[in-house]
C-alpha positions as CSV (number, residue, x, y, z in Angstrom):
1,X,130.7,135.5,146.9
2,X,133.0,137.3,149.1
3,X,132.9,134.6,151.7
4,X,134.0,132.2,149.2
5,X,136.6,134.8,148.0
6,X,137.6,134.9,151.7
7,X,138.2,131.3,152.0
8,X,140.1,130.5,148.8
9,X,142.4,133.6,149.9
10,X,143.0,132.0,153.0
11,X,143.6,128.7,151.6
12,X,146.4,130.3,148.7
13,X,148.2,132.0,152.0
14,X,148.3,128.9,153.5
15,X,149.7,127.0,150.8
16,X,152.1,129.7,150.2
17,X,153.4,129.4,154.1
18,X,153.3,125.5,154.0
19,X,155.7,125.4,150.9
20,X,157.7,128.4,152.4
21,X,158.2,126.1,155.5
22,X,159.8,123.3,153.7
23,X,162.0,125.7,151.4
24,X,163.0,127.2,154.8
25,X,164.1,123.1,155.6
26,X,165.6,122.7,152.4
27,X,167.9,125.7,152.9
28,X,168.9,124.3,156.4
29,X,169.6,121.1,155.9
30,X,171.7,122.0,152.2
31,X,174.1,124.0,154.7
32,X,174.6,122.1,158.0
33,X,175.3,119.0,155.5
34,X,177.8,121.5,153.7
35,X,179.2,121.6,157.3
36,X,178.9,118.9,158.9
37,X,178.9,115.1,158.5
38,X,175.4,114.8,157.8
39,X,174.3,112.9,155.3
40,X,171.0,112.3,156.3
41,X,170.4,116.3,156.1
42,X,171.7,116.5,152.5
43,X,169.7,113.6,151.7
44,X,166.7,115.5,153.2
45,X,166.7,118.4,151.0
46,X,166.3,116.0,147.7
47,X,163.4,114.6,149.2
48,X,162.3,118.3,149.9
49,X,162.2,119.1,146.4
50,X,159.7,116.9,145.2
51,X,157.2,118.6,147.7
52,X,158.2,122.1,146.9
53,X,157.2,121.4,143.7
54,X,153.9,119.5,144.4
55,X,153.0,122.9,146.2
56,X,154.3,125.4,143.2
57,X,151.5,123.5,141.1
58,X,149.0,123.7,144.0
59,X,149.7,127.0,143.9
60,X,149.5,127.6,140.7
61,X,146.4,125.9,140.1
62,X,144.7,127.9,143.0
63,X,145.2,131.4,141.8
64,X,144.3,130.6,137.9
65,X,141.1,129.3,139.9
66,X,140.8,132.5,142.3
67,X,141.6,135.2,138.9
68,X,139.0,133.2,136.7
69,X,136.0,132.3,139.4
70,X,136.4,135.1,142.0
71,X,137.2,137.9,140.1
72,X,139.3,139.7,142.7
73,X,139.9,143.3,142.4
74,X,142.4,146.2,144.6
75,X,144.1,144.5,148.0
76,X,142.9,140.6,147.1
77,X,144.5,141.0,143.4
78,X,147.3,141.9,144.7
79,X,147.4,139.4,147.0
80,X,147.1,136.9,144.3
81,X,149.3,138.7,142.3
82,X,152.0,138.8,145.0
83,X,151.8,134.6,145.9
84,X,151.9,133.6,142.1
85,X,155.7,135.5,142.0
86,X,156.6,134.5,145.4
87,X,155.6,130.7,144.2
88,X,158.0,131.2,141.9
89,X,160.5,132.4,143.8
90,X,160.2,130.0,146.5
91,X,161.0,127.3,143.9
92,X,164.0,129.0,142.6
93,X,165.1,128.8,146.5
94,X,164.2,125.2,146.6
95,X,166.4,124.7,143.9
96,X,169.3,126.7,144.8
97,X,169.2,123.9,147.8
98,X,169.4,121.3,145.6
99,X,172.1,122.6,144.5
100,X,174.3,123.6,147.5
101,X,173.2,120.1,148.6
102,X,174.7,118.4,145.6
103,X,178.4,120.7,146.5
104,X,178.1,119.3,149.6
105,X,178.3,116.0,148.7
106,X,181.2,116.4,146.4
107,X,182.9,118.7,149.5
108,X,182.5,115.5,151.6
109,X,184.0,113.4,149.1
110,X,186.7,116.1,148.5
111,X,187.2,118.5,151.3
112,X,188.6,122.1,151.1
113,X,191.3,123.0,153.3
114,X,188.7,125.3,155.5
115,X,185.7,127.2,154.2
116,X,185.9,131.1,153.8
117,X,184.8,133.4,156.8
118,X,182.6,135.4,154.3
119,X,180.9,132.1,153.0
120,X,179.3,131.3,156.5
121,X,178.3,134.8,157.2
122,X,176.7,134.8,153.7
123,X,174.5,131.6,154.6
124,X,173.7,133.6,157.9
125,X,172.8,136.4,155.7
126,X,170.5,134.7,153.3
127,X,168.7,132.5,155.9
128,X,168.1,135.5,157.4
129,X,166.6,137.9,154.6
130,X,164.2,134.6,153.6
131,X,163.1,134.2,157.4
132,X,162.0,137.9,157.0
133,X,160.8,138.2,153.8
134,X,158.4,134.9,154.8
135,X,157.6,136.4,157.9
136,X,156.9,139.7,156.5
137,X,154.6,137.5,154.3
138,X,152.8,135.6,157.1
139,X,152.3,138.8,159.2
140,X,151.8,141.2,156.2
141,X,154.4,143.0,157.8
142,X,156.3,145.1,155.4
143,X,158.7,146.7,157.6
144,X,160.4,143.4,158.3
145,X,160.8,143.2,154.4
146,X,162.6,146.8,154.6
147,X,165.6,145.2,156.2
148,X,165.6,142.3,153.7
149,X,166.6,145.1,150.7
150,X,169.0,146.7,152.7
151,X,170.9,143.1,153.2
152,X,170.8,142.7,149.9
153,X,174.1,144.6,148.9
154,X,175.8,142.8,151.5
155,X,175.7,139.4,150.6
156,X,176.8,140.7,146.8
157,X,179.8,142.2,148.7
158,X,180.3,139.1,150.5
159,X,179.8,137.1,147.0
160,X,182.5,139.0,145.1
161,X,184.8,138.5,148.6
162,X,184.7,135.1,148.5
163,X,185.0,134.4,144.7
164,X,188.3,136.7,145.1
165,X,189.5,134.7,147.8
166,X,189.0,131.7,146.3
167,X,190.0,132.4,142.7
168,X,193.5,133.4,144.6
169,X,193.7,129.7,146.4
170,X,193.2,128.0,143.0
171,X,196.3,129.9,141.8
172,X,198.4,129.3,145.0
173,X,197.7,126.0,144.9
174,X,196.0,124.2,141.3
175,X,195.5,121.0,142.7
176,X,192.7,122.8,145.2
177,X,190.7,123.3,142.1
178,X,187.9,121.2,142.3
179,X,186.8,122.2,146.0
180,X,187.0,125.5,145.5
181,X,185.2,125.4,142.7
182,X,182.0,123.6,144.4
183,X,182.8,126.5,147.0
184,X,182.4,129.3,144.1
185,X,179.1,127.1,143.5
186,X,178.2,127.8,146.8
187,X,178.7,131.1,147.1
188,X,176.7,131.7,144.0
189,X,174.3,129.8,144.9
190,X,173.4,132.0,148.2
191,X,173.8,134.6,146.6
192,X,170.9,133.6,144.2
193,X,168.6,132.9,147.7
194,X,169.2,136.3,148.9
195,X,168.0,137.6,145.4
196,X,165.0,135.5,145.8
197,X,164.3,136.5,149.1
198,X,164.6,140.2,148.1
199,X,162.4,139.5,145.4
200,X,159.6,138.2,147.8
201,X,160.2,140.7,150.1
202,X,159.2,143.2,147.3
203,X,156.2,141.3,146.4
204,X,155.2,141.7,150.1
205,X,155.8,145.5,150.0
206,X,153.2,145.3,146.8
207,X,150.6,143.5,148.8
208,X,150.7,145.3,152.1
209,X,151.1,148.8,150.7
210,X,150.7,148.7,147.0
211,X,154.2,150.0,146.2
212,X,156.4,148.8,143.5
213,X,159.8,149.6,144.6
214,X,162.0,147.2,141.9
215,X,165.2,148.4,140.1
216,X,165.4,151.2,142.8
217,X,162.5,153.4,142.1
218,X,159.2,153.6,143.8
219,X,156.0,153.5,142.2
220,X,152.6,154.0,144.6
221,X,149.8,152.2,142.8
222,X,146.7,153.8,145.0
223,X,146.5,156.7,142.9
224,X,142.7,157.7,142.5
225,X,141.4,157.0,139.1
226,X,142.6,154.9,136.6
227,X,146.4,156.2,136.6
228,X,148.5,155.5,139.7
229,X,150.4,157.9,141.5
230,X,154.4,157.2,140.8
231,X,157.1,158.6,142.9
232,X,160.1,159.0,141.6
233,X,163.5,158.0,143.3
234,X,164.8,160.3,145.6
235,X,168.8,162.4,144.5
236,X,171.2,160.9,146.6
């Protein structure tokens, strides 16, 4: 029985990594065709999503199969627990790229005058804090997920920068509307990854260590008993 449980564990975190491999893709190829003049890229990522979302039913389908036959129970729940959210999440992503994808398309069509500062660094950002959260994943390395929340803020700073900046352009000059409006789209839409990715990198936290650390307190679930041990948040 545990062998089996073993296996179907092994085959979950695989499918997991394979789908977080082509959401990786779809992210890339959404932002160097928002960049540059490839269409092939931007054509890539629609052809992405239909296999992201072949693997978010894989997925699905394998841990309703691992909960009802394999009964898991302390670090393998939890691991099952973990990859049915970061499924989730990692479609969310995929779609996000969709959509930055689609704003490139109209960009090319109708180019801005020059894309914000903040906007690239916030792509640099978000790649980044998924990278991490799906290697924290991979490795079951939570403290590679620690510097995924602390990024977090940033990229909402960065966010609020560029709406500002380009919320200021439309009024200098109305006829930019429709540009900067697909770059708004943008902007939000990264900023949605990088909530993702925190999200995962959360769920990874769960696995590894079983803390909850959401909405900035900490709970420890390894308390002995039936009732977990919950620390509270720390006065700044």
């Amino acid at each position: 029985m545990q062998r089996h449980l073993e296996q179907d564990l092994d085959g979950l975190k695989s499918a997991i990594i394979r789908m977080a491999s082509s959401v990786e893709q779809a992210v890339g190829d959404s932002l160097v065709g928002l960049t540059e003049p490839r269409p092939e890229r931007v054509q890539s990522v629609f052809q992405l999503e239909d296999r992201i979302n072949a693997f978010e039913v894989e997925i699905d389908d394998l841990v309703v199969d691992l909960l009802a036959l394999r009964q898991p129970v302390a670090a393998d729940l939890r691991m099952i627990l973990a990859a049915l959210k970061i499924n989730n999440d990692l479609e969310r992503i995929g779609d996000h790229a969709v959509n930055i994808a689609e704003s490139a398309r109209s960009l090319r069509r109708d180019p801005p005058p020059s894309f914000p500062h903040e906007l690239r660094r916030m792509a640099e950002a978000a790649q980044t804090m998924l990278r991490d959260a799906v290697d924290g994943f991979v490795h079951n390395a939570p403290s590679l997920c620690g510097e995924v929340l602390r990024h977090d803020d940033v990229v909402d700073d960065l966010n609020r920068t560029v709406v500002r900046h380009l919320a200021d352009l439309i009024r200098r000059d109305p006829e930019g509307l429709e540009p900067a409006l697909q770059l708004m789209r943008v902007s939000r839409n990264l900023e949605r990854i990088a909530d993702h990715a925190t999200n995962i990198a959360e769920e990874v936290i769960f696995m590894a260590d079983a803390r909850v650390v959401k909405h900035g307190a900490e709970h420890d679930m390894r308390g002995e008993g039936s009732e977990p041990r919950i620390a509270l948040p720390r006065k700044k």
